[in-house]
N, C-alpha and C positions, 0 to 999 in steps of 0.2 A: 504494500500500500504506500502512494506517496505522501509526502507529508500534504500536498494541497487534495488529500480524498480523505472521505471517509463514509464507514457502512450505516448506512440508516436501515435497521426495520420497519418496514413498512405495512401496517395492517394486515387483516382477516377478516375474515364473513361471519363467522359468530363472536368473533374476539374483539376487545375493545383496545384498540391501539393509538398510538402518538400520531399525529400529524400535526405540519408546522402551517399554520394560519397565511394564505398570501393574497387570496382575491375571491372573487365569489364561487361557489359552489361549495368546495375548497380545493384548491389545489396544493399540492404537495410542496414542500419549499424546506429551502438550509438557509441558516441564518450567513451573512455576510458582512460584516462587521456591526453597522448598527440598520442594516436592511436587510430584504428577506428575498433572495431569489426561486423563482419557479423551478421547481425539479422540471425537466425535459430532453430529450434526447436531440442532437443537434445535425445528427446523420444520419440517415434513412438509405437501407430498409435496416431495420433491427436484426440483427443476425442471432437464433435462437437454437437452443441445444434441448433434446429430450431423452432425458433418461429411462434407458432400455430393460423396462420393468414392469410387473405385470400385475394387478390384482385381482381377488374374487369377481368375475362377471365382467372387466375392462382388460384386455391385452395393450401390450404398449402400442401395436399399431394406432388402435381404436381411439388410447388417450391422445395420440398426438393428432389425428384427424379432428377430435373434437375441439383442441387447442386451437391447430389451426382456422378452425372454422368461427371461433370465436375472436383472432384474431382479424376475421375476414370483415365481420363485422362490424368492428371500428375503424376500420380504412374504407368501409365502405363510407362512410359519414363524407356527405356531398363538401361540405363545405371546409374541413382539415385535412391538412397532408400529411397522413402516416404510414409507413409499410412495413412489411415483415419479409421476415426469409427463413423458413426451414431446413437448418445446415445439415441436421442427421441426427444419428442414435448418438448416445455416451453412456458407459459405464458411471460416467461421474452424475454423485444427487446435487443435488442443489443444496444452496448455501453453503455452496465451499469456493472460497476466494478467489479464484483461477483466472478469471478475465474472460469469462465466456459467460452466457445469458445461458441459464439452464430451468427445463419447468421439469418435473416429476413427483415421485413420493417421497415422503418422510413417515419413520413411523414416532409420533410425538404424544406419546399415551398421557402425558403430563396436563397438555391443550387439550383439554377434554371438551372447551367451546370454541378451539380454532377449524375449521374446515380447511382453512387453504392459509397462507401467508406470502408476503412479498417485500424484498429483500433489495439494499441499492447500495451501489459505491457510488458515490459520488464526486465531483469537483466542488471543492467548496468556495472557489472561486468566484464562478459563473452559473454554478444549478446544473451543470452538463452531467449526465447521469453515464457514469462507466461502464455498470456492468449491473444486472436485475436480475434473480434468482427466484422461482416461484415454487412451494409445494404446495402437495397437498396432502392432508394427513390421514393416514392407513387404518387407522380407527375408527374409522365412520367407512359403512359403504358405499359406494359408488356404481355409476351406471354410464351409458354411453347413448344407449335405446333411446331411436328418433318419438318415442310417445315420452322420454319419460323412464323409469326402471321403476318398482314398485319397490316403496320401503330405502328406496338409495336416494343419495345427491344425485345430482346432475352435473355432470364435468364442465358440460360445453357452459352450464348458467355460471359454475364456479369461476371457471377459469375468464367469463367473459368478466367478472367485477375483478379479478385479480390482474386482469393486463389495463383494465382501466388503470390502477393502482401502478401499475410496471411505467405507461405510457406519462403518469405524473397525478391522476386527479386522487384526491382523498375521498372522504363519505361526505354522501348528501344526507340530509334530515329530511327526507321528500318520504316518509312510511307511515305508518301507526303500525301499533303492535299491540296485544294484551297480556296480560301475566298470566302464566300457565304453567303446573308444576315446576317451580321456582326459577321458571323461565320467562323468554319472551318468546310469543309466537306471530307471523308476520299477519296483520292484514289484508291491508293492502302497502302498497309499495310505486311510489312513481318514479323509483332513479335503481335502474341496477348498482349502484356504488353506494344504496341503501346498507349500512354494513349490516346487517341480520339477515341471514337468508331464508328463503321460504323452506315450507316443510320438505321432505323426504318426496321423490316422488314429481313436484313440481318443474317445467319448465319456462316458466315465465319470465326468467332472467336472460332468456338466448335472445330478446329485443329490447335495444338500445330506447328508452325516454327522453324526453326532451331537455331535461337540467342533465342528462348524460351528454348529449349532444352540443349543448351551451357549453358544459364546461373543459371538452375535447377540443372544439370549435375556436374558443378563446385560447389554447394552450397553442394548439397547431393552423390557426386560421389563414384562410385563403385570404385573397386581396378582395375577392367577391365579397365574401364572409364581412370584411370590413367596411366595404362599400353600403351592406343593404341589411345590416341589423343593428342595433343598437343596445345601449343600456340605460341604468337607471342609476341615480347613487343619492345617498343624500344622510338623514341622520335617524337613529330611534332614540326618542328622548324621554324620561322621567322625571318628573317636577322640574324640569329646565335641563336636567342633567343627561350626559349620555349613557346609553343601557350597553352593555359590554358581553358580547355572545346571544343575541337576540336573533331568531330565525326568520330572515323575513322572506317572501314568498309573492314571487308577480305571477298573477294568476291572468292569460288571453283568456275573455269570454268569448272572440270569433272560434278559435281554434280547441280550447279546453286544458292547454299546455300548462303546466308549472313548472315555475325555473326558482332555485330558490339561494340564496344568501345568508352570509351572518355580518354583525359587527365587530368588526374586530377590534376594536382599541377602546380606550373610557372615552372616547367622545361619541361611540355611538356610532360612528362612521360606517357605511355600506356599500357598495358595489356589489350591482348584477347588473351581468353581459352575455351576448347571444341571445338579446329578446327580438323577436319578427316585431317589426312596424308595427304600431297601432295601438289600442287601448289596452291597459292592462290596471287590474285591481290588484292593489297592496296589502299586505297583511303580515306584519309584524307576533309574534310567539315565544312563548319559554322554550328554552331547551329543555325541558323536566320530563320527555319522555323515553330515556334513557340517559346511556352515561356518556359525560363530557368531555370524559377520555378519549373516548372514538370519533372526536372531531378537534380536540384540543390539546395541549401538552399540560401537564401537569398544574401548572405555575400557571395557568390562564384563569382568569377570575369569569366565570360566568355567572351574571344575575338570570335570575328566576322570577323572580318575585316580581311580576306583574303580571295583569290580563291581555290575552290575545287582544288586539288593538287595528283597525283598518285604516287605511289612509283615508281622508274626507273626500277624496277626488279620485277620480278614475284621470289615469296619467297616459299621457301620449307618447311614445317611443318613437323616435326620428331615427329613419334610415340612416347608419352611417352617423349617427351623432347619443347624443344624451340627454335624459334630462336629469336634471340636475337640480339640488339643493330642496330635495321634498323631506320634508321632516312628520315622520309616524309619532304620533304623543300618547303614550302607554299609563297606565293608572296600577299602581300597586294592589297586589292581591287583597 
């Protein structure tokens, strides 16, 4: 390792992991002296390694067709440039230092609520992402089956929130859940980078939502991209003050889309980008339906303690531009 890299772990789908706060959705980021650069990769295509391994009901063929296929789907995204390349088989698992992108299994019987994880050397220089490692872990079962497997995960849903992660973006708060044998179970879900994944069984993560698309869109955006959508930014405020980790949420009623955001600093501050032209309703929230870990680092102060709150105004989105300076006014619980 150089002295200017170093390894970040990087989330899971049932597990509550670090990520460093840098623009809306969230995307991934390393700090840089007193700023925060975007994790991203700077050369395309990704050059990707899968380990030559097999488990109950998935042969390694099978897992790395469902990789790839997952990978197909966020390059498919009309409006970022990203690409992949599948190099070949390796003996080697993942999360081991080497200088190669490797996805496969781990057996991590310890992660009893991690399904998958993802792994990054970085430049701490610039955000330029070295090298990305992804498993998945062999204690839970798995499936590959175009309906679905009964009773298993689904690789292609896994593995498509896990190269989200690889490609730079962190977890959306775009879900609800309820508690269920001292867990969480999913309800619904509008962002595959939702970190809770659906039950056993379920393929409803193998398509890409719109705050997925936003926040890929903004990482890797085309010049179109920049031409013909816009954003929002402005403040969530409490008795005057800024609210610090509040979830705010632009809802199109043409379209039905949600794209959503947080504040990241004590003034309250927000940006959301990658919204289509036109109207959109605001709506400001606690993060109190789950843990703040899995969007924040430790040391982040999130308030709670207020009522979900809507902007007065339905706000117009300029092509190509922003609006600007709208402030949500929030009332303690």
């Amino acid at each position: 390792m150089s002295p200017q890299s170093r390894t970040l772990l990087a989330v899971a789908v049932l597990a509550l992991a670090l990520a460093v706060p840098a623009g809306a959705y969230l995307k991934l980021g390393t700090r840089v002296g007193s700023r925060t650069e975007s994790l991203r990769w700077r050369e395309f295509p990704v050059r990707y390694f899968v380990t030559d391994a097999s488990v109950a009901g998935v042969t390694a063929q099978q897992f790395q067709a469902a990789v790839t296929r997952a990978f197909g789907t966020w390059h498919a995204v009309e409006n970022a440039q990203t690409s992949s390349t599948f190099v070949g088989f390796v003996q080697a698992p993942p999360f081991v230092e080497d200088g190669a992108n490797v996805i496969g299994y781990l057996s991590q019987p310890g992660q009893d609520r991690t399904l998958a994880a993802t792994t990054f050397t970085v430049d701490e220089t610039d955000g330029r992402i070295l090298e990305s490692d992804i498993y998945f872990n062999t204690i839970f079962p798995w499936s590959t089956a175009e309906a679905g497997g009964t009773d298993r995960y689904d690789v292609e849903s896994i593995a498509l929130h896990e190269i989200g992660h690889l490609l730079g973006l962190s977890h959306s708060a775009l879900g609800e859940t309820e508690l269920i044998g001292g867990g969480r179970r999913v309800i619904a879900a509008e962002a595959v980078m939702f970190p809770i994944a659906f039950t056993r069984g379920n393929i409803a993560d193998r398509t890409l939502k719109a705050d997925d698309i936003a926040g890929i869109s903004d990482i890797y955006g085309t010049t179109t991209f920049a031409r013909e959508f816009g954003s929002i930014s402005g403040r969530v405020t409490k008795d005057g003050r800024g609210v610090q980790g509040a979830h705010v949420v632009a809802f199109n009623p043409k379209t039905g889309k949600l794209v959503g955001g947080f504040t990241l600093n004590e003034s309250g501050n927000f940006v959301i980008a990658g919204l289509e032209p036109g109207p959109h309703v605001l709506r400001a929230e606690p993060l109190d339906d789950g843990d703040a870990n899995s969007f924040f680092d430790d040391d982040f102060d999130v308030d709670v303690d207020f009522r979900v709150a809507f902007y007065q105004r339905v706000v117009a989105v300029p092509s190509g531009g922003g609006a600007r300076d709208v402030e949500i006014k929030v009332i303690a619980k």
